[in-house]
N, C-alpha and C positions, 0 to 999 in steps of 0.2 A: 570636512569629512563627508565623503559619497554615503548616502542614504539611498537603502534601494525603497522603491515606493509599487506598489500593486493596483489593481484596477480593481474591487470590488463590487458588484451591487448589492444595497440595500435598497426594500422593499420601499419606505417612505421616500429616502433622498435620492435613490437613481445611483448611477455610479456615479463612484467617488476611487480618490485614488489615496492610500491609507502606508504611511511609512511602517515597515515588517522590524520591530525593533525584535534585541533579543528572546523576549517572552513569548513575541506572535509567533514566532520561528519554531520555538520548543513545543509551543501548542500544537501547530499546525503538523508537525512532525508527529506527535504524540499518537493525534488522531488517525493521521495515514496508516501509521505501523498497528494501530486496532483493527481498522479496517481490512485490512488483507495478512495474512498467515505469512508466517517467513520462511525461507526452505525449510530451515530445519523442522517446523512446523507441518508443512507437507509432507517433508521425507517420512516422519514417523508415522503420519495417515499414509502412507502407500504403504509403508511397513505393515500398517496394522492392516491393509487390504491384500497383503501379501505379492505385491506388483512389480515384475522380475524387471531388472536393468535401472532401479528409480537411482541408485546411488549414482551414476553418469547421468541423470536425466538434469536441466535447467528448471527452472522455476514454472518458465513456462508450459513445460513440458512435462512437467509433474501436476501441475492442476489440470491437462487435457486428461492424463492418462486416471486420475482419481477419477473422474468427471466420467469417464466411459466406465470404470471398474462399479464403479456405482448406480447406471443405467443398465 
């Protein structure tokens, strides 16, 4: 069985290359989707900033246009 493997550095060992079993995977995943909003997420902040056209807008293009409504 292919095991995929990652390139990591730790501070004491340097890098090292670390096999991503199931549970790394679900971590790592876990943390990404904390770290940034999901559309629907922004949709409902441009909502609430009242920002015409967000419903056709992408992801990307709903965090520029929050990002200007808010400066």
């Amino acid at each position: 069985m292919y095991t995929k493997t990652r390139s990591i550095f730790c501070f004491r060992e340097g890098k090292q290359d670390v096999e991503w079993t199931p549970a790394i995977k679900r971590a790592m995943h876990e943390v990404q989707e904390k770290s940034e909003p999901s559309k629907r997420e922004l949709h409902n902040q441009a909502k609430a900033l009242n920002i015409q056209g967000r419903s056709k807008m992408n992801k990307d293009e709903l965090v520029k246009a929050i990002r200007d409504a808010q400066s």
